[in-house]
C-alpha positions in Angstrom: 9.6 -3.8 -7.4 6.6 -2.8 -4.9 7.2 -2.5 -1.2 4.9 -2.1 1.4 6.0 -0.5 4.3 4.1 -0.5 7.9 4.6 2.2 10.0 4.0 1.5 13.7 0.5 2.4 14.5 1.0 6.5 16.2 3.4 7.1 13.6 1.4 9.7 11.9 1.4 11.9 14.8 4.7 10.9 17.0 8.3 10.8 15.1 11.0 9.2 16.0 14.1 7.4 14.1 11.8 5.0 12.4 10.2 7.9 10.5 13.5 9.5 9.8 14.6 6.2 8.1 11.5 5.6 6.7 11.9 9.4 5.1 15.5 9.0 3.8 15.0 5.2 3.0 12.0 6.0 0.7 13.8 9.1 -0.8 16.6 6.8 -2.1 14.2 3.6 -3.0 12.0 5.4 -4.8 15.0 7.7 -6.8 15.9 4.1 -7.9 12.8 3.1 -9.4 11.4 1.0 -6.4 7.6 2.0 -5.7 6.9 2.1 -1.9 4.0 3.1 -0.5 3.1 3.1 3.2 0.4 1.4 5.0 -0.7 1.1 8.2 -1.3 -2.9 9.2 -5.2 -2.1 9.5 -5.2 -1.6 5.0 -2.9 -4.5 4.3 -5.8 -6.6 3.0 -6.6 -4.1 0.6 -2.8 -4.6 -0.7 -2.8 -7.7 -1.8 0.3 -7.7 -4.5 4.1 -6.8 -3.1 7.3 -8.0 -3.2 8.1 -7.3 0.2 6.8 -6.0 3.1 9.3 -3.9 5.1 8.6 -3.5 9.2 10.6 -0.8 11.6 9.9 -0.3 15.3 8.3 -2.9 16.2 8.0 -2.9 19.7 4.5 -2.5 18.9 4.0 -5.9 19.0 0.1 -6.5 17.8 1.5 -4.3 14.8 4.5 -6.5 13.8 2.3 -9.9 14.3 -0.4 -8.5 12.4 2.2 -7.2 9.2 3.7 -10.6 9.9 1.2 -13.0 9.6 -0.4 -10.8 6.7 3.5 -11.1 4.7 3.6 -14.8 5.2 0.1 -16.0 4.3 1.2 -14.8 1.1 4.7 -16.3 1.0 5.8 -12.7 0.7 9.4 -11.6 1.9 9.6 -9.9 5.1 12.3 -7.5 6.2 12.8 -5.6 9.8 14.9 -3.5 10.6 17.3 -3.5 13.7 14.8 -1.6 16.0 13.5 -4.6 17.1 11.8 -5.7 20.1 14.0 -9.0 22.0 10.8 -10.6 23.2 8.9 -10.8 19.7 8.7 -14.2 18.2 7.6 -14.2 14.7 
């Protein structure tokens, strides 16, 4: 199984939660034969086979539309996790 995660877009250089669960989360997937690899929403197109796409903190909103939209032109699964933004309609 592939999943492509998408870090919020100034994850690289400010950490929160989301990249502590994206650290142990990816520690355990991949010890159980799941291949993750994280992308930021501006390389999606040059993914263009996954399973799922996987989405946290995304109160980044052009970030999460963007992953979004990408996931269902492609009829691919999406999952988010609970650090969600109320406002965001997907």
């Amino acid at each position: 199984m592939r999943i492509l995660y998408v870090p919020r877009a100034d994850a690289s250089h400010i950490f929160g939660g989301d990249t502590v669960l994206y650290g142990q989360l990816s520690r355990a997937l991949i010890a159980s034969g799941v291949e993750l690899i994280c992308v930021p929403v501006d390389e999606l197109e040059e993914h263009n086979v996954a399973d799922s796409l996987f989405l946290t903190q995304i109160y980044q909103i052009d970030t999460a539309e963007k992953a979004a939209g990408w996931a269902k032109q492609r009829n691919i699964p999406l999952f988010i996790s609970p650090l969600f933004e109320e406002g965001l309609r997907l």
